[in-house]
N, CA, C and O atoms as CSV, one atom per row, in Angstrom:
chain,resi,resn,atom,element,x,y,z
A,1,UNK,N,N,-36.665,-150.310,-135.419
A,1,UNK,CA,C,-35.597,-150.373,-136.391
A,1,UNK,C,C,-34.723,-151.590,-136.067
A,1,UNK,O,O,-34.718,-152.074,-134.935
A,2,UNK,N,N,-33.990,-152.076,-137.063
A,2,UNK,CA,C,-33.549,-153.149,-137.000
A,2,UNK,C,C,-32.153,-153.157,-137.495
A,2,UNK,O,O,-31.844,-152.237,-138.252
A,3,UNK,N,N,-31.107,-154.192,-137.141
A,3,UNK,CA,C,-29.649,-153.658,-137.630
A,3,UNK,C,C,-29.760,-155.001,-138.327
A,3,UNK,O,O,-30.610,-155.843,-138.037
A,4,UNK,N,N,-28.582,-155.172,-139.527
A,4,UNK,CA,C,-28.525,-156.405,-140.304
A,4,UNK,C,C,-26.834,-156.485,-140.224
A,4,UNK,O,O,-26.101,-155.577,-140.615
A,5,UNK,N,N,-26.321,-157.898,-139.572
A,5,UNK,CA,C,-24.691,-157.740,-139.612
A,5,UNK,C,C,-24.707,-158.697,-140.464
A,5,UNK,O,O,-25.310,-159.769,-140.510
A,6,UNK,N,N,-23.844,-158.090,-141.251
A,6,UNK,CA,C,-23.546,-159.641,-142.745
A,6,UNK,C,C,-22.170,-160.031,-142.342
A,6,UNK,O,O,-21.355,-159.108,-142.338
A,7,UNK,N,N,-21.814,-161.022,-142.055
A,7,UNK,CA,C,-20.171,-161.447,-141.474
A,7,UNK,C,C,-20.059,-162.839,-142.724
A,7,UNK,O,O,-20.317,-164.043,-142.686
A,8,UNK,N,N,-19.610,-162.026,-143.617
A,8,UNK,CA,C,-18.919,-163.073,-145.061
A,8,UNK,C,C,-20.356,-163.881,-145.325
A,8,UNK,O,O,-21.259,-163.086,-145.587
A,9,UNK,N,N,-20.725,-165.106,-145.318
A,9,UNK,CA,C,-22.079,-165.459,-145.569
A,9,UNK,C,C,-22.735,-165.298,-144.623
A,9,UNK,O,O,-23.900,-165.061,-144.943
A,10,UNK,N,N,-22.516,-165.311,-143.242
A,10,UNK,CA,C,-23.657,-165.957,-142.412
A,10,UNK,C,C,-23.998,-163.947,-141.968
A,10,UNK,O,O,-23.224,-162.996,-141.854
A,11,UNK,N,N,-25.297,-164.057,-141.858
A,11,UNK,CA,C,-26.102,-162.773,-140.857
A,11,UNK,C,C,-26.768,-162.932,-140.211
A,11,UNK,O,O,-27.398,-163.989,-140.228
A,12,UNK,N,N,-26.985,-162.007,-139.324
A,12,UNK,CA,C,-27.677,-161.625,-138.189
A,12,UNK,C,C,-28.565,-160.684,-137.999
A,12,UNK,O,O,-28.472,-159.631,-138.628
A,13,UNK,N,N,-29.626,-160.910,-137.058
A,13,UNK,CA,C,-30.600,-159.066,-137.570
A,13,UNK,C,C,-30.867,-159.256,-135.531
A,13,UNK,O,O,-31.250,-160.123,-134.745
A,14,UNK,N,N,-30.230,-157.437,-135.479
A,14,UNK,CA,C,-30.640,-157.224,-133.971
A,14,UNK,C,C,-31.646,-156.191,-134.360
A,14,UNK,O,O,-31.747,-155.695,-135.481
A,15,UNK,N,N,-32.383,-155.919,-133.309
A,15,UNK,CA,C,-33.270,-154.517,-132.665
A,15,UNK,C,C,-32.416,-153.846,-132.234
A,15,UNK,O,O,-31.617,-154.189,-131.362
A,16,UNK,N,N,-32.472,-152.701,-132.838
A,16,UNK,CA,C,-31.714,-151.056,-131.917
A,16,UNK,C,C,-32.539,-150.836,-131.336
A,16,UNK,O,O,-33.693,-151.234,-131.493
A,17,UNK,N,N,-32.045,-150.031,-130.397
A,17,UNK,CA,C,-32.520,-149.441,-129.020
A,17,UNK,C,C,-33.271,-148.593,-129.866
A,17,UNK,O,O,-32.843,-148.297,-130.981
A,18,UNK,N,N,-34.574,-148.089,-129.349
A,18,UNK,CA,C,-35.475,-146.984,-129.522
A,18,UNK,C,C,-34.575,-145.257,-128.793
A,18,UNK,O,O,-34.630,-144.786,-127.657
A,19,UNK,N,N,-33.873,-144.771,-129.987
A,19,UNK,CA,C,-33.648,-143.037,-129.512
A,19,UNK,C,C,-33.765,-142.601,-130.894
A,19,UNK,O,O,-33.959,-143.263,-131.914
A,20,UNK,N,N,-33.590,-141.218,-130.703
A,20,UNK,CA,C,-33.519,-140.750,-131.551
A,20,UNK,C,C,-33.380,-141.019,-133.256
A,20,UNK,O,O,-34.162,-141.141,-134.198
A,21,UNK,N,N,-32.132,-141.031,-133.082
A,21,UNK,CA,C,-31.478,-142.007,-134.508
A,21,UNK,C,C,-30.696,-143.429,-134.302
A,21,UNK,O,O,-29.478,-143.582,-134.203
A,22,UNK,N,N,-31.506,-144.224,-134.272
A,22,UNK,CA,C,-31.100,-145.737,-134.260
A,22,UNK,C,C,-30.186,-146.268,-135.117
A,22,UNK,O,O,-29.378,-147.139,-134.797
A,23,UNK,N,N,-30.303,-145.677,-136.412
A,23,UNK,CA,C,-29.582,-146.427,-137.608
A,23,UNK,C,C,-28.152,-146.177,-137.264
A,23,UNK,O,O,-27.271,-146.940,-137.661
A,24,UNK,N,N,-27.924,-145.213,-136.596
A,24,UNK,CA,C,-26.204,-144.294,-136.453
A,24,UNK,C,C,-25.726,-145.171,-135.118
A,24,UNK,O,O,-24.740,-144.880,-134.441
A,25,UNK,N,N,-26.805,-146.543,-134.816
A,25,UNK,CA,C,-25.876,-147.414,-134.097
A,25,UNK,C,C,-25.378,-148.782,-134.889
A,25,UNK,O,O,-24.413,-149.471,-134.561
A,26,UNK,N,N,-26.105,-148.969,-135.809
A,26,UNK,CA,C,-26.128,-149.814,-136.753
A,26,UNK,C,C,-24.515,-150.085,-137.414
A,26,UNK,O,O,-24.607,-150.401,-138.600
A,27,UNK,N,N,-22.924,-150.030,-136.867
A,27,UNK,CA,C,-22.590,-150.095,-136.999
A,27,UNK,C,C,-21.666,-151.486,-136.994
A,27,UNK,O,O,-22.247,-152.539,-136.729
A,28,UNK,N,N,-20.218,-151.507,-137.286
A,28,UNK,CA,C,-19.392,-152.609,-137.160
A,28,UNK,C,C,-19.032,-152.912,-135.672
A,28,UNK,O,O,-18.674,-154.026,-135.292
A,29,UNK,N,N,-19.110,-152.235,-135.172
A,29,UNK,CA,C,-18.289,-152.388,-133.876
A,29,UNK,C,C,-20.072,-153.271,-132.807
A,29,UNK,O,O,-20.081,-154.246,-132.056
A,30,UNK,N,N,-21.380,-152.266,-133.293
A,30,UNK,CA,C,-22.443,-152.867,-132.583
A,30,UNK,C,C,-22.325,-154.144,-132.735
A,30,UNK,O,O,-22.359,-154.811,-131.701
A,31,UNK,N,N,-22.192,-154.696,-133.748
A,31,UNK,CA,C,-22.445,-156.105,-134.290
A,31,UNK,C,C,-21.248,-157.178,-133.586
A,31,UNK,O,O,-21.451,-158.363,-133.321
A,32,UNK,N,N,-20.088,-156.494,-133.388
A,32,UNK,CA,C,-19.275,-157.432,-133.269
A,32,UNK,C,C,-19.950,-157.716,-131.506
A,32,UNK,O,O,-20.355,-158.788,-131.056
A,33,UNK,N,N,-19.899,-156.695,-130.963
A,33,UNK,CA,C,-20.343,-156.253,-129.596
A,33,UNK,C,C,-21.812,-157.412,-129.635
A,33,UNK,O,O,-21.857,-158.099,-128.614
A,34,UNK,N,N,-22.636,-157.613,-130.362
A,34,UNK,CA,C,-23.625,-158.205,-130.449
A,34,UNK,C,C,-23.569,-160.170,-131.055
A,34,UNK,O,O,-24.461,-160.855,-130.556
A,35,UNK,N,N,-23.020,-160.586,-131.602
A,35,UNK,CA,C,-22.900,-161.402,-132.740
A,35,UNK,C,C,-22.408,-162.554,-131.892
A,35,UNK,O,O,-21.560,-162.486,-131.003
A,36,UNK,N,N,-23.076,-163.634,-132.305
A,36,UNK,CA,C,-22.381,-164.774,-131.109
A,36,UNK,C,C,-21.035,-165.151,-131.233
A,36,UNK,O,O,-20.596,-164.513,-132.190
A,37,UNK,N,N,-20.142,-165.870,-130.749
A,37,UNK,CA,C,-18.688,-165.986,-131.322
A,37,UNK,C,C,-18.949,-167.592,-132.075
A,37,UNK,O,O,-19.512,-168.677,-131.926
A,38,UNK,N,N,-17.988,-166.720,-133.059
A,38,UNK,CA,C,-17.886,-167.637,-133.871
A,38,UNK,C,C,-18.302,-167.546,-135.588
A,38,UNK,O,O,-17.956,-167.864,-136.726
A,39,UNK,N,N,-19.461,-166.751,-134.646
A,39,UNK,CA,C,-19.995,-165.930,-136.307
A,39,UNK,C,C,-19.396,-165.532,-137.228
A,39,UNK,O,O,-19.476,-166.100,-138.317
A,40,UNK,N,N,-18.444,-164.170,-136.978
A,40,UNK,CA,C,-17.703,-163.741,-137.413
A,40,UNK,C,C,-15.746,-163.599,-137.618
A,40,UNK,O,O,-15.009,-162.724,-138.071
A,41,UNK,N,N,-15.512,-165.052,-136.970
A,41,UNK,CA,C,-14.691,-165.416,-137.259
A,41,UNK,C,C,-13.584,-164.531,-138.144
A,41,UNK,O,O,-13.737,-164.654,-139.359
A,42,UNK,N,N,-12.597,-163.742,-137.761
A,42,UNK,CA,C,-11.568,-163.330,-139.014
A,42,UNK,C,C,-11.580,-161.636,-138.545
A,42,UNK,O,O,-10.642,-160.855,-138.705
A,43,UNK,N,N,-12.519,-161.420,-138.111
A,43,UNK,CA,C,-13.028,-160.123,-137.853
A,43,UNK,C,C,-12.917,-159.531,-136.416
A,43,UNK,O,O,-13.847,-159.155,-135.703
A,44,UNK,N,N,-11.495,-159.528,-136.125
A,44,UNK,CA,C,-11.736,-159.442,-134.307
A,44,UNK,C,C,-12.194,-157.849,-133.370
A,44,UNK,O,O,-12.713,-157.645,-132.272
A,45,UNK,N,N,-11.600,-156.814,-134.654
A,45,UNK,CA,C,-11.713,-155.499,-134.429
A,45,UNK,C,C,-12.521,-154.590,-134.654
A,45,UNK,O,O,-13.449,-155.393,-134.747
A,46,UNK,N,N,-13.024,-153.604,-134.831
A,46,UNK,CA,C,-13.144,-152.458,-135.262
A,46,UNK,C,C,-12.428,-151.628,-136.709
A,46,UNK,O,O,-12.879,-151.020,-137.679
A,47,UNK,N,N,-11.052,-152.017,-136.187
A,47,UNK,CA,C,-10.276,-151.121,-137.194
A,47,UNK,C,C,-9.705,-152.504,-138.535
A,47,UNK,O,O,-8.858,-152.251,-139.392
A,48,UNK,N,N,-10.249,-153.578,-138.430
A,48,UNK,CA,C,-10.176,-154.856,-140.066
A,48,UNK,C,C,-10.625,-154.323,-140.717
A,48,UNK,O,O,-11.695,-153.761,-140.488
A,49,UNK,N,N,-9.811,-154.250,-142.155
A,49,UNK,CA,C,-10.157,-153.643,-143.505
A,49,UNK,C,C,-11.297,-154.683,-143.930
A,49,UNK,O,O,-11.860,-154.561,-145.018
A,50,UNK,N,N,-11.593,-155.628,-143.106
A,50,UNK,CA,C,-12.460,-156.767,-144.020
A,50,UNK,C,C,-13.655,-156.569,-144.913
A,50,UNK,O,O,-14.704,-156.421,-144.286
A,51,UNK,N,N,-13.767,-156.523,-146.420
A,51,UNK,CA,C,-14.933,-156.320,-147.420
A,51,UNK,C,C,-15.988,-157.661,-147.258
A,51,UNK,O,O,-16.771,-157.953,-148.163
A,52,UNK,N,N,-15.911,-158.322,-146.170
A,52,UNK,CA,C,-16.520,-159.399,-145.855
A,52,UNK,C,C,-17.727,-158.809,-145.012
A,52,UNK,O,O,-18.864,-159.217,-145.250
A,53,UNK,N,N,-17.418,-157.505,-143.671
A,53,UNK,CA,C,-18.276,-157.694,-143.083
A,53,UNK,C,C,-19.097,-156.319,-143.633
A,53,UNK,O,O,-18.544,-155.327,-144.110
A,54,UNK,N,N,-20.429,-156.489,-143.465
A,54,UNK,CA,C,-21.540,-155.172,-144.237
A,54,UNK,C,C,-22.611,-155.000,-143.277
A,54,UNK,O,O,-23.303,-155.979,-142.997
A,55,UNK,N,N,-22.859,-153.742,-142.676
A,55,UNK,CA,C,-23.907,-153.686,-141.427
A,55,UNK,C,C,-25.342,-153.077,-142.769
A,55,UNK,O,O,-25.149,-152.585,-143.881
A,56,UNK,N,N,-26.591,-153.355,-142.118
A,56,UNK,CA,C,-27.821,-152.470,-143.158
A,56,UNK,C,C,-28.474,-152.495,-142.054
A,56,UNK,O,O,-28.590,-153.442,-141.276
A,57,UNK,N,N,-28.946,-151.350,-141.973
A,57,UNK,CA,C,-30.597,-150.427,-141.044
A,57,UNK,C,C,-31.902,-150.633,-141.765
A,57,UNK,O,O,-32.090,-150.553,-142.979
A,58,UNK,N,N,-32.466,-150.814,-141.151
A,58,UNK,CA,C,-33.844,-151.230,-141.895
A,58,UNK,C,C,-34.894,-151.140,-141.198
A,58,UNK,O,O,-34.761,-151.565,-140.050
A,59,UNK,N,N,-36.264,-150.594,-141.569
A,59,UNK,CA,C,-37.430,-150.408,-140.026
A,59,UNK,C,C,-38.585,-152.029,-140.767
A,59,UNK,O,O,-38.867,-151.965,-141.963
A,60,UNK,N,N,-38.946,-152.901,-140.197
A,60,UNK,CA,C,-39.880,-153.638,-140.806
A,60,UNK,C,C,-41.899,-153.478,-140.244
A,60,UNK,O,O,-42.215,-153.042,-139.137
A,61,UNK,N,N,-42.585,-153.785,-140.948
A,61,UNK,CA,C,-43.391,-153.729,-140.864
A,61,UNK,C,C,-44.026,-152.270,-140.041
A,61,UNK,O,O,-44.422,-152.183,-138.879
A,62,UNK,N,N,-43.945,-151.065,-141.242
A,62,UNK,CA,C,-44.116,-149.886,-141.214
A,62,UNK,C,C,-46.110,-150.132,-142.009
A,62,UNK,O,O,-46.623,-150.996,-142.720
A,63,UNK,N,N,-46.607,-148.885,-141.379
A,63,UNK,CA,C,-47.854,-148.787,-141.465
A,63,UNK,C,C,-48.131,-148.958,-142.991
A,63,UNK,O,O,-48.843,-149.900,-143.339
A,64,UNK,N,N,-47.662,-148.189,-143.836
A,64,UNK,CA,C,-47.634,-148.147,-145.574
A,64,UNK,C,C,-47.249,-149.326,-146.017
A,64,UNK,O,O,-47.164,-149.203,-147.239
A,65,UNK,N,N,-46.957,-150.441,-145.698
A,65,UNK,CA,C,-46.029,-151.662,-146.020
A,65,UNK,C,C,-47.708,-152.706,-145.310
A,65,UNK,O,O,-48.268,-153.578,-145.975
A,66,UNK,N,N,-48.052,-152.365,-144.212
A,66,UNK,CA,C,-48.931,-153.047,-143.260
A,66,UNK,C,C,-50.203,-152.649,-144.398
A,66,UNK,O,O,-50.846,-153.538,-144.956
A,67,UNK,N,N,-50.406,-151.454,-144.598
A,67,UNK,CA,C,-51.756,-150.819,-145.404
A,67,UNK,C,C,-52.017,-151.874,-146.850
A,67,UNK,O,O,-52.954,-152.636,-147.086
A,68,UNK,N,N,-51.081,-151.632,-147.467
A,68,UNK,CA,C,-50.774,-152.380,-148.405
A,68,UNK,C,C,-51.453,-153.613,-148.771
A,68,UNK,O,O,-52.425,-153.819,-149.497
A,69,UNK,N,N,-50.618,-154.473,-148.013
A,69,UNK,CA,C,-51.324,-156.058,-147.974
A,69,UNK,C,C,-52.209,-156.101,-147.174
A,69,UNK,O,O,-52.084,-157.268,-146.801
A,70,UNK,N,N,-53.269,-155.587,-146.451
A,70,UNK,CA,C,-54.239,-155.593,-145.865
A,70,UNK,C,C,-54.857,-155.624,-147.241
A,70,UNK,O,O,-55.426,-156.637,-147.647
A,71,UNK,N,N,-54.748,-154.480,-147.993
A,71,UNK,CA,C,-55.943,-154.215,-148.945
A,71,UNK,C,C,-55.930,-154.925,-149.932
A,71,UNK,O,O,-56.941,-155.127,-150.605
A,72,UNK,N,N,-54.252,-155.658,-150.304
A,72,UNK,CA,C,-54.188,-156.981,-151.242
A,72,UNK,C,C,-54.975,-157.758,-150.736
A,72,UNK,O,O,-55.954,-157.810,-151.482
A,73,UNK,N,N,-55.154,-158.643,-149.555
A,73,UNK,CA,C,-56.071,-159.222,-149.018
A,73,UNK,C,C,-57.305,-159.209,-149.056
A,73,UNK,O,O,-57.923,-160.087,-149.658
A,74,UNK,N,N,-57.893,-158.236,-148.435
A,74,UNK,CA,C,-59.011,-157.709,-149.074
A,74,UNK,C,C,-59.772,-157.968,-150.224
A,74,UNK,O,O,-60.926,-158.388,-150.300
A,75,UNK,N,N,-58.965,-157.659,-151.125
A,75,UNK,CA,C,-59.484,-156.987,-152.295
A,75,UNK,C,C,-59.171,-159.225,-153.110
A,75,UNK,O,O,-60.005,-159.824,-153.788
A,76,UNK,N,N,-58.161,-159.637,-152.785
A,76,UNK,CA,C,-58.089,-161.521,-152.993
A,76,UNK,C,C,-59.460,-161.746,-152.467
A,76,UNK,O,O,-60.464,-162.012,-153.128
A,77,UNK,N,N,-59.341,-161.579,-150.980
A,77,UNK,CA,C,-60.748,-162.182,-150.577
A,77,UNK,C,C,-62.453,-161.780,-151.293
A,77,UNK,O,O,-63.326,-162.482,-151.804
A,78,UNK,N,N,-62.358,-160.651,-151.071
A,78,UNK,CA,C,-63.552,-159.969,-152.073
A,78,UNK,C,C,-63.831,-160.817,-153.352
A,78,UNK,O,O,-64.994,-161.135,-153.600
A,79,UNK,N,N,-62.544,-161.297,-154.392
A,79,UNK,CA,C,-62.806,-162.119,-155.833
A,79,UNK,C,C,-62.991,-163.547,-155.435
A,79,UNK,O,O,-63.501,-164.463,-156.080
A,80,UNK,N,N,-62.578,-163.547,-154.486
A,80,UNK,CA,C,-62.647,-165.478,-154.048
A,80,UNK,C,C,-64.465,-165.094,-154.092
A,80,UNK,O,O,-65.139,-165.061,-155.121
A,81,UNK,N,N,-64.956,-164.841,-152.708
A,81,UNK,CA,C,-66.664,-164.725,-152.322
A,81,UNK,C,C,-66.851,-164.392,-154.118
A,81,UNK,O,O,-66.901,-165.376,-154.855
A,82,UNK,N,N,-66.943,-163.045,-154.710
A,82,UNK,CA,C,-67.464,-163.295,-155.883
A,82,UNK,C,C,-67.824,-164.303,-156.741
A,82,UNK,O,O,-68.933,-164.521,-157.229
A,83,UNK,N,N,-66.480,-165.080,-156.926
A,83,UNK,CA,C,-66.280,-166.025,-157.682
A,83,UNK,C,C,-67.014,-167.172,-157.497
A,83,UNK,O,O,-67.442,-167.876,-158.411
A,84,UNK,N,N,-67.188,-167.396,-156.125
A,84,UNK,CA,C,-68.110,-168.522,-154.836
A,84,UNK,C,C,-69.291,-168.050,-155.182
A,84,UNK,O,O,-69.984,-169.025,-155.471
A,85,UNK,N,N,-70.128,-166.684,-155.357
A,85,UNK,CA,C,-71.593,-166.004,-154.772
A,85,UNK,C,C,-72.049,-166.540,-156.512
A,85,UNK,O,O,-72.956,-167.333,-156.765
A,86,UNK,N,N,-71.245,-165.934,-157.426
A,86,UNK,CA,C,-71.870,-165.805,-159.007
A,86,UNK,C,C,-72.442,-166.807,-159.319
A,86,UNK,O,O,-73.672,-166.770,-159.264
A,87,UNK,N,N,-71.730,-168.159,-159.791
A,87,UNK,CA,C,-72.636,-169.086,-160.032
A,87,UNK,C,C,-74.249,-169.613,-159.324
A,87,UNK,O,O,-75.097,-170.291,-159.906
A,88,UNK,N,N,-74.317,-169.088,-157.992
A,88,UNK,CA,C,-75.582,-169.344,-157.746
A,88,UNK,C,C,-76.488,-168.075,-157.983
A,88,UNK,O,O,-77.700,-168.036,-158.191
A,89,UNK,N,N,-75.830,-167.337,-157.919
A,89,UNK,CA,C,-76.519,-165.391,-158.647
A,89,UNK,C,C,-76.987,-166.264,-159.732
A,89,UNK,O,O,-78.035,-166.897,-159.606
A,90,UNK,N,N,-76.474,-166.310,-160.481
A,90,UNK,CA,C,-76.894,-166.389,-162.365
A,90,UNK,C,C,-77.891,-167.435,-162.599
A,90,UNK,O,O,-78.808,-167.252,-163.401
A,91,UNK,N,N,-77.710,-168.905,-161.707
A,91,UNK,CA,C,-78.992,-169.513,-161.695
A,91,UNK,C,C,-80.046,-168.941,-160.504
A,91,UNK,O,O,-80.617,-169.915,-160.013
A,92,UNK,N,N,-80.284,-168.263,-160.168
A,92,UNK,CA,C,-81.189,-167.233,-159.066
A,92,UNK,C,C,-81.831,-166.860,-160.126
A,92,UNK,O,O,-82.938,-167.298,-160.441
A,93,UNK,N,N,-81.087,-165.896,-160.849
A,93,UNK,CA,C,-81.413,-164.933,-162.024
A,93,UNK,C,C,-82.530,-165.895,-163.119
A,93,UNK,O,O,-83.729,-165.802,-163.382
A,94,UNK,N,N,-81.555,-166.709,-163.504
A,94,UNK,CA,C,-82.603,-167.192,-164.295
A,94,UNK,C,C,-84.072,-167.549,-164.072
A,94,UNK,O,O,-84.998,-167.241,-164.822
A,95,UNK,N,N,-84.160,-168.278,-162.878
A,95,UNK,CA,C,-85.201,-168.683,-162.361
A,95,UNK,C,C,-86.273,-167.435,-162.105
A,95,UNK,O,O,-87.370,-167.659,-161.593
């Protein structure tokens, strides 16, 4: 799982620790705790009303996401060879 700190434009993406529930670290305070200085500039606390900064949890490259484009692949590569094999099929055929 992965944390996303948005600090006004610029972001950042850390790795949470592997427990239980990761996302429930995914907070403001992780990020500031995490974030190089400078990043977040304006934002020194915990308790800033700032609508600037926005944390998101996110897991990437999950098996169903991985399955997926394997079989897009696949299934591209499969029409490429077709597309390559036919024209010499059809003069085979004729002959």
């Amino acid at each position: 799982m992965f944390c996303k700190c948005f600090c006004g434009s610029n972001s950042t993406i850390f790795e949470l620790p592997i427990i239980e529930k990761p996302c429930g670290n995914c907070t403001k305070q992780f990020c500031l705790d995490n974030v190089e200085n400078g990043i977040c500039d304006g934002i020194a606390d915990e308790t800033c009303p700032s609508n600037d900064f926005k944390t998101a949890c996110f897991a990437r490259d999950s098996f169903k996401d991985e399955f997926i484009v394997r079989i897009f692949l696949i299934s591209v590569l499969g029409l490429i060879v077709y597309a390559i094999i036919m024209p010499f099929y059809n003069n085979f055929k004729k002959v």
